[in-house]
C-alpha positions in Angstrom: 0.0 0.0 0.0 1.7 3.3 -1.3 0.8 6.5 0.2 0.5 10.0 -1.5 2.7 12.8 -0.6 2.0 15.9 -0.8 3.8 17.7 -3.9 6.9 19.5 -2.9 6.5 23.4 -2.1 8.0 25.8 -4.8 10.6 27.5 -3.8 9.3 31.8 -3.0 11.1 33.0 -5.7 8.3 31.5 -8.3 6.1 33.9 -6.0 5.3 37.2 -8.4 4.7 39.2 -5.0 7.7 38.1 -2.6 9.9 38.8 -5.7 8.8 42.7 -5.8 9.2 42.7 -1.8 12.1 41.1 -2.3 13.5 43.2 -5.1 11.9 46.6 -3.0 14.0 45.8 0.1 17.2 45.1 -1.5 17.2 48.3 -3.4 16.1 49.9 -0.7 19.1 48.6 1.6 21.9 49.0 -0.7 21.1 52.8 -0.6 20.8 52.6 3.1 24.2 51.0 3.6 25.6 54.0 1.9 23.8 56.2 4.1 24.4 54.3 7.1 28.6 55.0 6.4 28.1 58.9 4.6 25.8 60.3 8.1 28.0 59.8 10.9 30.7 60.8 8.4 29.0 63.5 7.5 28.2 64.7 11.2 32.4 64.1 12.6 34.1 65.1 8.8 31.8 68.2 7.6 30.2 69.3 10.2 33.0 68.7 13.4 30.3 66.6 15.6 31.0 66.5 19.3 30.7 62.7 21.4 27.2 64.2 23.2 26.3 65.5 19.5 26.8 62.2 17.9 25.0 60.7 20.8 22.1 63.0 20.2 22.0 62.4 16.5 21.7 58.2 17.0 19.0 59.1 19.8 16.4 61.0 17.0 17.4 58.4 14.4 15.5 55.7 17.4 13.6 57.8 18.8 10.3 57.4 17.0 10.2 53.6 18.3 10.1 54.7 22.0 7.3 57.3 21.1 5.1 56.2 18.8 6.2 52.5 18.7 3.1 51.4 20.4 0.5 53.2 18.4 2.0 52.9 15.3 1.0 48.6 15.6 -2.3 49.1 16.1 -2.5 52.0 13.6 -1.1 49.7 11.0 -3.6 46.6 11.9 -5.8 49.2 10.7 -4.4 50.6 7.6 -3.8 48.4 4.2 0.2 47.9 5.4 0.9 47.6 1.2 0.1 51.6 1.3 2.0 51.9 4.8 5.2 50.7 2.8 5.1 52.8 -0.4 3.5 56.1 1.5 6.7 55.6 3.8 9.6 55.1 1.3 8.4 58.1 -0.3 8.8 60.5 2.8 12.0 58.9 3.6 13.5 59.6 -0.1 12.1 63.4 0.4 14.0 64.0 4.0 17.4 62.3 2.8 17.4 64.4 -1.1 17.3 67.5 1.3 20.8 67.0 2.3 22.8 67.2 -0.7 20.2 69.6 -1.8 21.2 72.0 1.1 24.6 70.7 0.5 24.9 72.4 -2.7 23.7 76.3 -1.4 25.8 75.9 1.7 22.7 75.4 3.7 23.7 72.3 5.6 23.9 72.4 9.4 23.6 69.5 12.1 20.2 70.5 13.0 19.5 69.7 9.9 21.0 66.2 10.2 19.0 66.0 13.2 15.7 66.7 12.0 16.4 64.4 9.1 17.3 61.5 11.4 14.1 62.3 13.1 11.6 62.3 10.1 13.4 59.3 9.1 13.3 57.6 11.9 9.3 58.3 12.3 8.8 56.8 8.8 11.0 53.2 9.7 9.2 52.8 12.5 6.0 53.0 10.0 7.4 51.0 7.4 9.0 48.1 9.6 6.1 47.3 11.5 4.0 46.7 8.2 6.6 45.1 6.4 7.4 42.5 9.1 3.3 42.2 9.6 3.0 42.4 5.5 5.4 39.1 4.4 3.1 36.0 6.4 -0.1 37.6 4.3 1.6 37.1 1.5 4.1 33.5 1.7 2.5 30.3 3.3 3.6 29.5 7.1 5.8 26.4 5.9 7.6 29.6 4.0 8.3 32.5 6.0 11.4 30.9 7.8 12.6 31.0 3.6 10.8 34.3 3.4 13.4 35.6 6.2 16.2 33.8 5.5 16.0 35.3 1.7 15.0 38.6 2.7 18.0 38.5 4.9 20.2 37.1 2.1 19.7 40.4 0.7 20.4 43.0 3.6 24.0 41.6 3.9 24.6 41.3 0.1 23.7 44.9 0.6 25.7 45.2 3.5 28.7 43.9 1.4 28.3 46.1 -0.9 27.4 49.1 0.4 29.7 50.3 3.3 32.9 49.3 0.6 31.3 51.3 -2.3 30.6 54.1 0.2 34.0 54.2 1.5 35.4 54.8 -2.2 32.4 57.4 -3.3 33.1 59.3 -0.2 36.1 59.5 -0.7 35.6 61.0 -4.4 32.6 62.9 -4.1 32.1 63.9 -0.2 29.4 62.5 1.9 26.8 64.9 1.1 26.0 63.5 -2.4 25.8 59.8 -1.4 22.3 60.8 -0.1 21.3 61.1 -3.3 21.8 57.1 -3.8 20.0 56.8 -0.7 16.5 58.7 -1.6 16.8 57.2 -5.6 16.7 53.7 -3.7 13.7 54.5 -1.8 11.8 55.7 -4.9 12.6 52.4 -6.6 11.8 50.4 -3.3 8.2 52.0 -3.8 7.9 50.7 -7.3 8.7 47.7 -6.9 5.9 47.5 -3.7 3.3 49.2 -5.6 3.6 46.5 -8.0 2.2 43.2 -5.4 -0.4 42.2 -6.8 -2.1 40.7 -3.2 -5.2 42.6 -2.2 -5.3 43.2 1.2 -8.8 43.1 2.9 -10.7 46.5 4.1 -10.8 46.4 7.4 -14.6 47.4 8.9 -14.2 50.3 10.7 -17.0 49.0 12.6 -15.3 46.1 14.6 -12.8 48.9 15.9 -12.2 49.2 19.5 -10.5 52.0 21.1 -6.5 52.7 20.2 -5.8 51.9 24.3 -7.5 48.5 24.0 -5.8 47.2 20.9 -2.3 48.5 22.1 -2.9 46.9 25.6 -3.5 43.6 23.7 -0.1 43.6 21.6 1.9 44.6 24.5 0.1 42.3 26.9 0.5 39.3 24.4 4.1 40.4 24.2 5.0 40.5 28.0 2.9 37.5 29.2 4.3 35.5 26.4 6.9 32.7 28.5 9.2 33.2 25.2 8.2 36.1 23.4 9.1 38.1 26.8 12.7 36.3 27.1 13.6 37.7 23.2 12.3 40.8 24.4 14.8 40.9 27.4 17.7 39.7 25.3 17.0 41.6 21.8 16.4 45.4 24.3 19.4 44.7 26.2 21.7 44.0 23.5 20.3 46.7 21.4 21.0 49.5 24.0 24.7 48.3 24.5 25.5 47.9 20.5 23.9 51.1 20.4 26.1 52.7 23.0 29.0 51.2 21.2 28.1 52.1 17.7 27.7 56.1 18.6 31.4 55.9 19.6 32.7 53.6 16.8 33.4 56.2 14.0 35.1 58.9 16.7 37.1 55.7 17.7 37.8 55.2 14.0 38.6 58.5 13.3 39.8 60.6 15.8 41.7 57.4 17.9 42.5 55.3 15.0 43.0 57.4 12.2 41.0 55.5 9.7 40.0 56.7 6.2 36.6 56.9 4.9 37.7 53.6 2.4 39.1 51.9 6.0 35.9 52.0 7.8 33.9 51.3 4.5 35.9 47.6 4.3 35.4 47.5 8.6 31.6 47.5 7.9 32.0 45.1 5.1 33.5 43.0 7.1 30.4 42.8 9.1 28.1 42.0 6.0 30.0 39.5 4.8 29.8 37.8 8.2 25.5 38.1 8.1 25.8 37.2 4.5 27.2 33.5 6.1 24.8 33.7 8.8 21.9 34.4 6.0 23.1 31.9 4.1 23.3 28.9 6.9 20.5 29.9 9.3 18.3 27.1 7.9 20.7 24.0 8.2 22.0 25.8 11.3 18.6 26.0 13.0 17.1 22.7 11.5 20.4 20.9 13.3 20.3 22.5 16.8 16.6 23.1 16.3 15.0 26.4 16.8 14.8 27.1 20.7 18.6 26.2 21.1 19.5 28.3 18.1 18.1 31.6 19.4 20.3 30.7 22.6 23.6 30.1 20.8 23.7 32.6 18.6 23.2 35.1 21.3 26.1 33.9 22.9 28.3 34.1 19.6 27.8 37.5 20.5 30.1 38.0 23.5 33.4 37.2 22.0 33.0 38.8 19.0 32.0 42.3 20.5 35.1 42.5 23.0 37.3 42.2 20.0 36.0 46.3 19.2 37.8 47.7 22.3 40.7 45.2 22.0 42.3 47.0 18.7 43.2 49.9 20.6 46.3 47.8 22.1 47.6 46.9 18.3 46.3 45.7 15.1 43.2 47.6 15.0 42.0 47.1 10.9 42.8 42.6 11.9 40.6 43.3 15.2 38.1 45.4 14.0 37.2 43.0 11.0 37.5 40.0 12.9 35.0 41.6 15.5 32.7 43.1 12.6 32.3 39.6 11.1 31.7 37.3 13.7 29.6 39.8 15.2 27.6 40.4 12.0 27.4 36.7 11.6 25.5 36.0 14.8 23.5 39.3 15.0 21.8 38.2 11.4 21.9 34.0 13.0 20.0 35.6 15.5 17.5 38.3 14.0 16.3 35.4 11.1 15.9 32.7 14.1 13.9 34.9 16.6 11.4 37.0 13.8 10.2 34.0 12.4 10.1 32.4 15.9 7.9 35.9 16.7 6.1 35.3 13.6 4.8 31.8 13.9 4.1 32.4 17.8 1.2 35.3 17.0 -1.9 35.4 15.5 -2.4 36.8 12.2 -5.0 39.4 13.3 -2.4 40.5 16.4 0.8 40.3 13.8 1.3 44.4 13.3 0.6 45.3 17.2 3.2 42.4 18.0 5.6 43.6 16.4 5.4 47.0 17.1 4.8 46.4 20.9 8.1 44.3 20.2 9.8 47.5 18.4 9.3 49.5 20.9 10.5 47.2 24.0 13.7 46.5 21.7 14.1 49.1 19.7 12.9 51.9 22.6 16.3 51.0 24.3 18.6 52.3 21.7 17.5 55.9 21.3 18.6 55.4 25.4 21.5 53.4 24.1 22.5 56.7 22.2 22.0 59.3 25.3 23.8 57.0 27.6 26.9 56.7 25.1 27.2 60.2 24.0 27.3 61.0 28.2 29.9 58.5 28.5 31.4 59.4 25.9 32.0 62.8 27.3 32.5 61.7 30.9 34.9 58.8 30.3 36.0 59.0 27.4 35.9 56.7 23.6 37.5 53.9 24.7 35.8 53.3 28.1 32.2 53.7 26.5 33.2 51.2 24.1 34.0 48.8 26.6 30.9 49.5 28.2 29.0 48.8 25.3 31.0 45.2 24.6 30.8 43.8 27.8 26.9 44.8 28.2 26.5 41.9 25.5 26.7 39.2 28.3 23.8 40.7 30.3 21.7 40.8 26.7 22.9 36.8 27.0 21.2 35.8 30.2 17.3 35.6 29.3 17.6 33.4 26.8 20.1 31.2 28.7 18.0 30.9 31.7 14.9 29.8 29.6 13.1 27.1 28.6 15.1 27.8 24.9 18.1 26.6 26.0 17.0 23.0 26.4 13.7 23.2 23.8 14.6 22.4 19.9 12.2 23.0 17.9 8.9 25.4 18.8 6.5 22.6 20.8 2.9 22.9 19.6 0.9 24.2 22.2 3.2 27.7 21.3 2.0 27.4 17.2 -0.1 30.6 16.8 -0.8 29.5 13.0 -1.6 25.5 13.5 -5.6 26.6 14.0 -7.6 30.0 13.8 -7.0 32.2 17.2 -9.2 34.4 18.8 -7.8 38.0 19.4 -9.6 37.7 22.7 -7.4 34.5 23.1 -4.0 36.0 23.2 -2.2 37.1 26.5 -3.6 33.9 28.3 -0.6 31.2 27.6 
């Protein structure tokens, strides 16, 4: 007696509408990259940025996710998220073509940066709590692990490429005008969004419940969660430490270490090419320790990895610092691909966009904090000090996950499976 299998799944990249996701967030992060290098360059090189300045520009680039994180969930459970994304990309190519416009009429001050990082900042928060909530409505479940793991494929082939062809464009034509790459790549990024074909439902304005009540239930599903609130603890806590690190890593590079703009562009590629591997393996790696363990491990790659930043002040610094920025990069993106889809499989569909921002703003809310606290100690201790800080702060972000049930659970039991049968919203919150 033979029995019938179910055909194999084809792979996402025969899907018409992950491919214009897909295509829309590489784009979109190749420019960013660029950014990501020509800002903080921008703010030191240009425009002689102090350690509290720089702290204060990271803090309104984050700030957005401590103030409006909350909201902005239940807003976009609301909203058709498809018109979240393109309305967003749009606003963030307008705020980043101002610099090189103001550039040009010798217009550009740090305020300026500031507000930019801001408005910015504002419109991410919009855009990456409809994106994460906008890829399970349009893969199956059995795909959004290859959803991820593709998606991240992409964000460190960007990361590759970007900081290293920043480096050398800086170097040639001044930070100012790589902006320009930056706000082309979120015009192309809305494109290639405004070309998914999946129609969202209209939501009945009529089963709306007050904004309090549909916050309250994200961030309640989020905090009485037994693993959703141990991610939470490690993902905040090693946010605001790599933040207080990264607002002192280009002084460090520049003022302590003398590195170029090409020097720092190959640092961060170091980093990218690390999360390119960790893209590229996540699935064998999480299929043979299973997911629970994975989350845990990878957390832990962490530790060793960060130290080696403050260690390349006592000798080979550009060895150190690449070392560090790859391993590092490789566990951050192990980690990030693991723990989303974990996220994603553990809520409900209907709760998805007020998950994750309730989860934004308990991880991401620590970094504009990360920022204030490193460009203090920045000024009070000094570069190297804060960075130290920062590095060894990665072992705290370690300990809720390795005092969980993760450590010892392999793959995600089914009594956790959100998606395995239709949830009540008035369901969530009790496990």
């Amino acid at each position: 007696m033979t029995t019938l299998q179910p055909p194999p799944q084809r792979s996402l990249i025969h899907s018409h509408d992950f491919r214009q996701l897909w295509a829309a967030e590489t784009i979109s992060q190749i420019g960013t990259q660029i950014s990501q290098i020509a800002l903080p360059l921008l703010a030191v090189i240009t425009l002689s940025a102090t350690e509290f300045e720089m702290g204060v520009l990271i803090t309104l680039e984050f700030l957005a996710f401590l103030v409006i994180g909350l909201p902005a969930g239940a807003w976009v459970d609301r909203w058709r998220r498809k018109r979240v994304l393109i309305v967003n990309d749009l606003v963030r190519a307008v705020a980043l073509g101002s610099l090189p416009l103001a550039y040009a009429f010798d217009m550009l001050t740090l305020w300026q940066l500031f507000a930019v990082a801001l408005v910015t900042g504002i419109s991410t928060v919009f855009f990456d709590v409809a994106y994460q909530s906008y890829l399970p409505s349009i893969v199956d479940k059995s795909q959004i692990v290859e959803g991820n793991s593709k998606l991240e494929i992409s964000r460190a082939v960007s990361q590759v490429a970007g900081p290293g062809a920043a480096g050398l464009l800086i170097k040639i034509l001044g930070a100012p005008l790589m902006f320009v790459f930056d706000a082309l790549s979120f015009v192309a990024s809305a494109l290639f969004i405004g070309r998914i074909r999946h129609e969202e439902p209209i939501h009945d304005r009529s089963t709306r419940r007050r904004l309090r009540v549909e916050i309250g239930e994200g961030l309640s599903f989020v905090l009485r969660h037994p693993l959703l609130r141990r991610i939470v603890a490690c993902t905040g806590t090693s946010n605001f430490f790599s933040t207080v690190t990264a607002t002192m890593l280009v002084l460090f590079m520049v003022r302590e270490l003398g590195f170029d703009a090409t020097q720092i562009g190959l640092t961060f590629s170091a980093g990218a090419v690390g999360g390119l591997l960790g893209a590229a393996t996540t699935s064998r790696f999480a299929k043979y320790f299973g997911e629970g363990r994975s989350t845990v491990l990878s957390a832990g790659l962490l530790i060793p990895f960060a130290v080696l930043t403050p260690l390349s002040a006592l000798g080979m610094p550009m060895l150190l610092l690449m070392i560090g920025s790859f391993g590092f990069g490789y566990a951050v993106v192990l980690y990030n691909i693991v723990q989303v889809s974990f996220r994603q499989r553990l809520c409900p569909i209907p709760l998805l966009g007020r998950m994750n921002a309730s989860t934004r703003f308990l991880v991401w809310g620590t970094m504009p904090l990360g920022g204030l606290v490193g460009g203090g100690l920045g000024t009070w201790l000094g570069v190297l000090p804060t960075l130290w800080i920062g590095a060894l702060g990665s072992v705290l972000a370690f300990l809720p996950v390795f005092l969980s049930p993760l450590r010892t659970m392999r793959d995600l039991p089914v009594e956790y499976d959100a998606h395995r049968e239709p949830v009540e919203v008035s369901e969530v919150g009790r496990v």
